[in-house]
C-alpha positions in Angstrom: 117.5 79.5 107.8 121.1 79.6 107.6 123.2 77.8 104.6 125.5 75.3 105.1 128.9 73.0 104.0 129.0 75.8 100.9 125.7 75.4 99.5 123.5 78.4 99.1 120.4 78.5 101.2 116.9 77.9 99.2 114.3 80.8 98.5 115.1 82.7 101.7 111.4 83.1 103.6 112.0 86.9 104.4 114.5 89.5 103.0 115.8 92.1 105.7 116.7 95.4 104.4 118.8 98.0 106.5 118.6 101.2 106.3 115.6 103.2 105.3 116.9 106.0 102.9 116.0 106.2 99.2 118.1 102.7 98.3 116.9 100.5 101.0 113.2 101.7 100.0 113.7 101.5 96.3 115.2 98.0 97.0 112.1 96.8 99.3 110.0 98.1 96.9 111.4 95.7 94.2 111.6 92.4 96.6 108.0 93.3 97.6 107.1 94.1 94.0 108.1 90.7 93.2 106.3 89.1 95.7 108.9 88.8 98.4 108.7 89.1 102.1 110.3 92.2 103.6 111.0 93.6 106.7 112.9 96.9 106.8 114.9 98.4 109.4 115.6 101.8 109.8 117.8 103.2 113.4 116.3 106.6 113.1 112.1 107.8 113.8 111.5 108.4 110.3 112.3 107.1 106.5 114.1 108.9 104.0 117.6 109.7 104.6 119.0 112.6 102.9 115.3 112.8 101.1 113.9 115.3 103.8 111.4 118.0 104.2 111.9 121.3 105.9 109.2 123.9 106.1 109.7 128.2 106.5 106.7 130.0 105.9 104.0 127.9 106.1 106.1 126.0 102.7 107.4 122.9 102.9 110.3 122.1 100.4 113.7 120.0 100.5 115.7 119.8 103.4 119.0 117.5 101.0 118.5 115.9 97.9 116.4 118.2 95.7 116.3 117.0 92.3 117.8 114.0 90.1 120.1 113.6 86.9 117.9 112.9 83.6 121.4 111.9 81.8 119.1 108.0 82.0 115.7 107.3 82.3 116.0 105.4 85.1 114.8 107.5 87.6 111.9 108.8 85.8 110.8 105.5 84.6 111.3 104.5 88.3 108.6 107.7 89.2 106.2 106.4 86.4 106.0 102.5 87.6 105.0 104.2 91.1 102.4 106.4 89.6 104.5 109.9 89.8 105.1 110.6 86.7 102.3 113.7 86.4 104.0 115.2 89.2 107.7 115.7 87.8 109.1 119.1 87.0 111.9 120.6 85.6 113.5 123.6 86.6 113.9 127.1 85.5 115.8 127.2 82.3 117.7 130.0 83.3 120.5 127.6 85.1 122.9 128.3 87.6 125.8 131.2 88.0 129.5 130.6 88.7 131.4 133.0 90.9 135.2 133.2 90.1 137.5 136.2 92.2 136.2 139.4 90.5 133.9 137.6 87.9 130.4 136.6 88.2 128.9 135.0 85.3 126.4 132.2 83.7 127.8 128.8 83.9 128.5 127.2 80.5 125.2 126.0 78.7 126.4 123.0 76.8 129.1 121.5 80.1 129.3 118.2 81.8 130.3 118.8 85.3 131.7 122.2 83.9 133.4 120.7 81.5 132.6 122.5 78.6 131.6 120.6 75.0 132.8 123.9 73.1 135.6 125.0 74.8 135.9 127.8 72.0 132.5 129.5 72.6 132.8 133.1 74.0 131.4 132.3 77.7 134.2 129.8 78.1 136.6 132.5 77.4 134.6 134.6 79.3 135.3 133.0 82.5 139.2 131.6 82.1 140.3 134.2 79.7 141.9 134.2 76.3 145.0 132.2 77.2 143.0 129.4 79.2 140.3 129.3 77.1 142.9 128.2 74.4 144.9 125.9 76.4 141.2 124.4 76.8 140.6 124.0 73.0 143.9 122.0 72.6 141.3 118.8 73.6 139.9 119.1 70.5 143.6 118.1 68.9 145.8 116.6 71.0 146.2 112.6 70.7 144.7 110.5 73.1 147.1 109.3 75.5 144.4 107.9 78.4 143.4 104.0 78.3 140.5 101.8 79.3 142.7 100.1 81.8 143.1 103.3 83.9 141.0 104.0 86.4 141.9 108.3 86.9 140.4 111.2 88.8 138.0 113.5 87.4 140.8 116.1 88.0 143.8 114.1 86.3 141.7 113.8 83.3 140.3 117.0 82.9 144.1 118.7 84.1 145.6 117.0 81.0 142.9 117.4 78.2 141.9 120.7 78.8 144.8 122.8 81.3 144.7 123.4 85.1 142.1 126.6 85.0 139.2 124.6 83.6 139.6 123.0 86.9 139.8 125.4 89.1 137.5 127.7 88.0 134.9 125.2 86.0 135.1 121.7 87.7 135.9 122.7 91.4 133.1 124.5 91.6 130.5 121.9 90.9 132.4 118.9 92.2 132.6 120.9 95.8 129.4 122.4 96.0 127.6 119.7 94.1 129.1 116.3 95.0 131.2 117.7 98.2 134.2 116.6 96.3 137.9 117.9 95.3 137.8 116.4 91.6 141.5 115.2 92.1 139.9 112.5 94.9 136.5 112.1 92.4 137.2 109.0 90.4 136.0 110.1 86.7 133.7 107.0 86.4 132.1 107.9 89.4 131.4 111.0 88.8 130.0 110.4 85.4 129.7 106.7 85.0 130.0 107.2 80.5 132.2 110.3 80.5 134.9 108.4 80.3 134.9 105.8 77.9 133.0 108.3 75.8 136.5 110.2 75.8 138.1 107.2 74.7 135.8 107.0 72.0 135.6 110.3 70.3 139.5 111.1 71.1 138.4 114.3 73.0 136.9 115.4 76.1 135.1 118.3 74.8 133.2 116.0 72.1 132.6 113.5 74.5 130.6 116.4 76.6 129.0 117.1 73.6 128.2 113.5 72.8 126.8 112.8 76.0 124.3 116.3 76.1 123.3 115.4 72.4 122.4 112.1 73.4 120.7 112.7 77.0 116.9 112.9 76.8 115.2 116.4 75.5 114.8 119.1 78.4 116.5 120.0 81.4 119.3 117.9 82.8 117.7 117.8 86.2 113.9 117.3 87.2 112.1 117.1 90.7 108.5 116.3 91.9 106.3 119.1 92.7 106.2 119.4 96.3 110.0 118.5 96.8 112.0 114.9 96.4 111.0 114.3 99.9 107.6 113.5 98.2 108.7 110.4 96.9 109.5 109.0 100.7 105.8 109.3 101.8 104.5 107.4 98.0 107.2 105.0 98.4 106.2 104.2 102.6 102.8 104.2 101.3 103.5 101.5 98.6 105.4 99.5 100.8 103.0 99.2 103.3 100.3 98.6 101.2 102.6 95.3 99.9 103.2 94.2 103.6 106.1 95.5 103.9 106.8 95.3 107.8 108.8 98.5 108.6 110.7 98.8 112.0 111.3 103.0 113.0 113.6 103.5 116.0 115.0 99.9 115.9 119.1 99.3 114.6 120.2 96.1 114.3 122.8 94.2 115.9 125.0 91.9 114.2 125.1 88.3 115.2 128.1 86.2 115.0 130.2 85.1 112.2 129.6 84.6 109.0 128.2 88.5 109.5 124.5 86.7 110.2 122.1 89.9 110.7 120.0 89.2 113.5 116.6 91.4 114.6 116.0 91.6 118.2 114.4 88.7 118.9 117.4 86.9 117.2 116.0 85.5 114.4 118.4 85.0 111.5 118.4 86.0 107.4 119.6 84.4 104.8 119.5 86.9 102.4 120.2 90.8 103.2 120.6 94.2 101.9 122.6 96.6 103.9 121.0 99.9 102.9 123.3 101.9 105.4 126.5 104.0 104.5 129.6 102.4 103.9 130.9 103.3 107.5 127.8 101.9 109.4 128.0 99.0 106.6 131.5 97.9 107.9 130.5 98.1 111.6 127.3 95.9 111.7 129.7 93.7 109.5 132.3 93.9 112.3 135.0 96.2 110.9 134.7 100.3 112.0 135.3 103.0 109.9 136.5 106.6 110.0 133.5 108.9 109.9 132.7 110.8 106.9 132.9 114.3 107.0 129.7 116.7 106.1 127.8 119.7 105.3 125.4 122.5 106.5 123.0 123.7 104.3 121.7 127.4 105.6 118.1 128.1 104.3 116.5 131.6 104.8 113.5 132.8 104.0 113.8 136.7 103.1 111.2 139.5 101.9 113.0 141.1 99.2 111.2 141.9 96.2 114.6 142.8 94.6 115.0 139.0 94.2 111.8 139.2 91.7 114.1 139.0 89.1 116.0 136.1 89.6 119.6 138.1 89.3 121.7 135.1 89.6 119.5 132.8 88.1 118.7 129.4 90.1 121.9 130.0 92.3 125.7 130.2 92.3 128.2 127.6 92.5 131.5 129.4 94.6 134.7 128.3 93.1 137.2 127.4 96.0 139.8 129.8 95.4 137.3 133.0 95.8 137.8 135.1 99.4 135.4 136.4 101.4 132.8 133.9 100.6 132.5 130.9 103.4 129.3 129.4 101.1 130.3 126.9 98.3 126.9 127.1 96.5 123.5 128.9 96.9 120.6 127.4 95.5 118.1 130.5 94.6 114.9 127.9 95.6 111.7 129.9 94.6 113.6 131.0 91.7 115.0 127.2 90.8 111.4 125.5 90.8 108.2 127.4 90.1 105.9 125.3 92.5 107.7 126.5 95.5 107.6 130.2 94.2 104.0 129.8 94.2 103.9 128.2 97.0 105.2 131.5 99.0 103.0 133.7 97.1 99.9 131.9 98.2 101.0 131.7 101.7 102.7 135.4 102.2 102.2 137.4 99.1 104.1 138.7 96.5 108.2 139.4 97.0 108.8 136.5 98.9 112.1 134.1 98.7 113.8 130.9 99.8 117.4 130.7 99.0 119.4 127.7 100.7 123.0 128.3 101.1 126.1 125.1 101.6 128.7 125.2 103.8 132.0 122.6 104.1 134.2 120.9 101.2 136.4 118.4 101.0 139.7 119.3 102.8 138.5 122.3 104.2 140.7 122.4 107.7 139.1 122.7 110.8 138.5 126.7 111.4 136.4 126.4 108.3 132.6 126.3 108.1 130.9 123.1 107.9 129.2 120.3 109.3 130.8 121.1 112.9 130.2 124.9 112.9 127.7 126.4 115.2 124.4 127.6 113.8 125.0 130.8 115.2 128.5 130.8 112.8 126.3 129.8 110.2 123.6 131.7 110.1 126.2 134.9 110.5 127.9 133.9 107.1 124.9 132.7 105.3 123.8 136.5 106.3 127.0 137.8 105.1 127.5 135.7 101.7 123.9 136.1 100.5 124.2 139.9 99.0 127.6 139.2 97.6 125.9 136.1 96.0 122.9 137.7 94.5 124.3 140.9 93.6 121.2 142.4 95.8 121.4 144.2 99.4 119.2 142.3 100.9 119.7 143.0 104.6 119.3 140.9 107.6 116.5 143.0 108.7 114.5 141.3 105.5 115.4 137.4 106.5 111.7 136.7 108.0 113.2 132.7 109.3 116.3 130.3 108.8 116.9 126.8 109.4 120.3 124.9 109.6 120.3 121.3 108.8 123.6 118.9 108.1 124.0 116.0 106.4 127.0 113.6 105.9 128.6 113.2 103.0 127.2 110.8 100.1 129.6 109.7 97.1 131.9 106.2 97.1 134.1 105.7 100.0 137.2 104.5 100.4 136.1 101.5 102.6 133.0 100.5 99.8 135.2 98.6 97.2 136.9 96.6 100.0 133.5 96.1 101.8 131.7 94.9 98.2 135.1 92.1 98.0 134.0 90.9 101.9 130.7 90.0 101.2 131.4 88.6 97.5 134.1 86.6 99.4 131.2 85.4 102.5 128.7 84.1 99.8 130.8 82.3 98.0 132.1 80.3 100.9 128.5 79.6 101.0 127.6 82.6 103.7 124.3 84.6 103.6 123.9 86.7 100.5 124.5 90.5 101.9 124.2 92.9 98.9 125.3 96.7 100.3 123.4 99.8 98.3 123.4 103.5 98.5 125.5 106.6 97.5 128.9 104.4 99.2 128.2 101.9 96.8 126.3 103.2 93.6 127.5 106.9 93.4 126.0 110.3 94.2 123.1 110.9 93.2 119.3 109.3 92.9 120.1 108.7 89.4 123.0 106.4 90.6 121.3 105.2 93.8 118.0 103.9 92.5 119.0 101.7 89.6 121.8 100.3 91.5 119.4 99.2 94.3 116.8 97.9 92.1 119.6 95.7 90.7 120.5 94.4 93.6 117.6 93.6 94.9 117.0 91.5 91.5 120.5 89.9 92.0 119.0 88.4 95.1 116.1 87.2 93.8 117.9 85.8 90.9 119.9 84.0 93.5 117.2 82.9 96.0 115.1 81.4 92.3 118.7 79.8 91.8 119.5 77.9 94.7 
C-alpha cells in the first residue's frame, strides 16, 4: 500500500521494523501491544544488539550494556508492564573508583557525570587539589552567562563553570569509559537530556547536580535484572512472539526504489516503518552511506584471587585519559558490581572466585592504540597487565582461569542522525511512507534514552496510521 498525490496512506496493514536490538524490540512490542501487525527484521542470527550474554565459568552475565539509568522511571516502568519488575537489582553501594596519575580514589558520591553537586566537599579536593577544587566552587557564584538558545558540549559547559581540571580528571573519565566520548564532541543535552536547562534554572552547575540527584528516585542511580540485561532480550522475543510478531533472523533488507519504499524479499512494500538500525546502516538502506563508527573491546577475565574478596576498588575504576601506563579506560569489578553474579561463581567454583571486564578504545585514540581493531592476543596482554595496577592487588596471570574478547561499535548520536531525522520528516510530508528511525543514533546512549524514545515512536505512528 503505497500513498499517493501527498495524501498519507490509511491504517497501514503491517508495520516493518528493522533492526532487532533493544529499540526495534521495544518498539514492536508497542505496535503489537496495540494490536498492530509486525514483522521484524533483524540481518544478524540472533536478537539483541549490544544486549548480549557471555558465559566464563559455567556463569553467564553481560557481554555490553549491563545496567540502565534510574534518573526516570521509564525504564523500570517499561520492566514492570513486561512482568520484570521482581527481578531488578541494584548494585553494590560501594560505587566506582577513579584513577588520576599518582592518585587512586572513590569517585564523588553526590556527581552527575563527575560533575560534582558540592564542589567544596573534601573528596573533590581530594582528587583536583586545593587550587582546582576552588576554581570549581566559583560555579556556585559566578553569573550565568549560557542561554537556552545554545546548544554547547558537555566540555564547553563544564570548562567555564567549574575550570579545565574538573574535566580532565572528573568528566573525561566517565564520558570516555562510559559513553566512549571526549566531552568536548558530547553535546550536554545528550548526555544528560535536563542537566542543562536545570543550569539555566538554578544559575549554577553544581546546584543543578544537586537538583537533579535530589529529585531522581530513592536508591542507586543504576539498576540491572538478575541474570544480566541480556535477560530482557529472551522476555521481550518471548512476548513478541506470543503477540504474532513474525520475526525474520539472518534476513537484511534491501531498499526499493524512491521515495526510500522498504521492501522484504519477496518485494512486498510498507507504508509505515521503523528503522531500528544505527544511523550509518540507517542512511544506507535509505540510499546515502556513511563513515563507519569507530568501537570498543571489552576484555573479561575470570581470575581465582581471593585477594579480590574485598572488593579493593569497589565496583571498578574509571581511567582518566591523561594517566600512562594504563591502555584500559574502565574496569568494571563484575562479581563485586552485582551480587547475583558473585553468587553465581560461588555456586559454580567455590569461594575466591572473580569476573572483572576491562574497556579498551576512546574517542580520538590514534591508530597504535588499543581498541576495536586490536588483536585479542594485544588485548588480552594489556588487560593482563592493567588489572593489578587497577585493583591495587597482584593478581598474576597464572590466576586468570578464562577470558573472552568481544567488541562492539560505538552507541551515542551521530553526526549523520540529525540530518537523517530532517530526510524522512521531509519524505512524509511530501506524502512518502512514514519511516521513524530509533536507537542510541537517534535517542542517546543509554536504555534509559533508547526505550522511551522507541516507544514514542512507535505511538507516533500509530497516532498517524488512526489519523489518516
Amino acid at each position: 500500500m503505497t500513498p499517493t498525490s501527498g495524501a498519507k496512506a490509511a491504517a497501514p496493514a503491517t508495520y516493518a521494523v528493522v533492526g532487532g536490538g533493544i529499540a526495534g524490540l521495544t518498539a514492536a512490542w508497542e505496535l503489537a501491544c496495540a494490536g498492530a501487525q509486525v514483522e521484524l527484521y533483524e540481518a544478524s542470527e540472533r536478537l539483541g544488539g549490544a544486549l548480549a550474554p557471555l558465559q566464563l565459568g559455567g556463569v553467564r552475565v553481560d557481554a555490553g550494556a549491563e545496567a540502565f539509568a534510574t534518573r526516570t522511571p521509564a525504564v523500570r516502568e517499561f520492566l514492570d508492564e513486561l512482568g520484570l519488575a521482581d527481578r531488578i537489582v541494584s548494585p553494590n553501594p560501594a560505587g566506582a573508583w577513579l584513577q588520576l596519575p599518582g592518585l587512586a580514589a572513590p569517585l564523588p558520591a553526590t556527581g552527575i557525570l563527575g560533575i560534582p553537586g558540592d564542589p567544596t566537599a573534601g573528596e573533590v579536593a581530594r582528587l583536583l587539589g586545593t587550587a582546582d577544587a576552588a576554581r570549581a566552587a566559583e560555579d556556585l557564584t559566578a553569573a550565568m552567562t549560557w542561554t537556552a538558545q545554545q546548544s554547547p558540549s558537555l566540555g564547553e559547559v563544564v570548562v567555564d563553570r567549574m575550570g579545565p581540571a574538573v574535566v580532565e580528571k572528573l568528566v573525561a573519565p566517565i564520558t570516555s569509559g562510559v559513553h566512549s566520548a571526549d566531552p568536548h564532541q558530547l553535546p550536554m543535552s545528550t548526555a544528560h537530556p535536563r542537566l542543562y536547562q536545570a543550569m539555566l534554572e538554578h544559575g549554577s552547575l553544581a546546584r543543578a547536580v544537586a537538583a537533579l540527584r535530589a529529585a531522581a528516585p530513592a536508591g542507586s542511580s543504576v539498576q540491572s535484572l538478575r541474570g544480566g540485561m541480556n535477560t530482557l532480550i529472551s522476555a521481550l522475543e518471548e512476548q513478541l512472539r506470543q503477540l504474532g510478531v513474525r520475526i525474520r533472523l539472518n534476513t537484511p533488507v534491501a531498499t526499493g526504489p524512491p521515495p526510500w519504499l522498504l521492501q522484504d524479499l519477496q518485494g512486498r512494500e510498507y507504508s509505515a516503518v521503523i528503522l531500528a538500525a544505527g544511523a550509518q546502516q540507517a542512511a544506507q538502506l535509505l540510499g546515502s552511506p556513511g563513515d563507519g563508527p569507530a568501537g570498543v573491546a571489552l576484555v573479561t577475565l575470570l581470575v581465582h584471587a581471593p585477594e579480590l574478596d574485598a572488593h579493593p576498588r569497589g565496583t571498578g575504576m574509571l581511567v582518566a585519559p591523561s594517566v600512562a601506563g594504563i591502555g584500559a579506560k574502565a574496569m568494571t569489578h563484575i562479581s563485586a558490581k552485582w551480587a547475583w553474579a558473585a553468587q553465581s561463581l560461588e555456586a559454580q567454583l567455590g569461594p575466591g572466585h572473580h569476573l572483572v571486564r576491562l574497556s579498551y578504545g576512546r574517542t580520538g585514540d590514534h591508530g597504535a592504540a588499543l581498541g576495536f581493531h586490536s588483536t585479542e592476543e594485544a588485548l588480552y596482554r594489556a588487560a593482563l597487565a592493567d588489572l593489578p595496577q587497577l585493583t591495587g592487588t597482584a593478581v598474576t596471570p597464572e590466576q586468570v582461569l578464562d577470558h573472552t574478547v568481544v567488541r562492539w561499535r560505538r552507541g551515542g548520536i551521530s553526526p549523520q542522525a540529525q540530518g537523517l531525522q530532517e530526510r524522512l520528516k521531509a519524505q512524509a510530508e511530501r506524502g512518502g511512507p512514514e519511516i521513524a528511525a530509533v536507537g542510541e543514533s537517534f535517542a542517546g546512549t543509554g536504555l534509559a534514552q533508547v526505550i522511551p524514545h522507541a516507544r514514542q515512536a512507535a505511538r507516533h505512528l500509530l497516532g498517524q496510521g488512526r489519523a489518516a
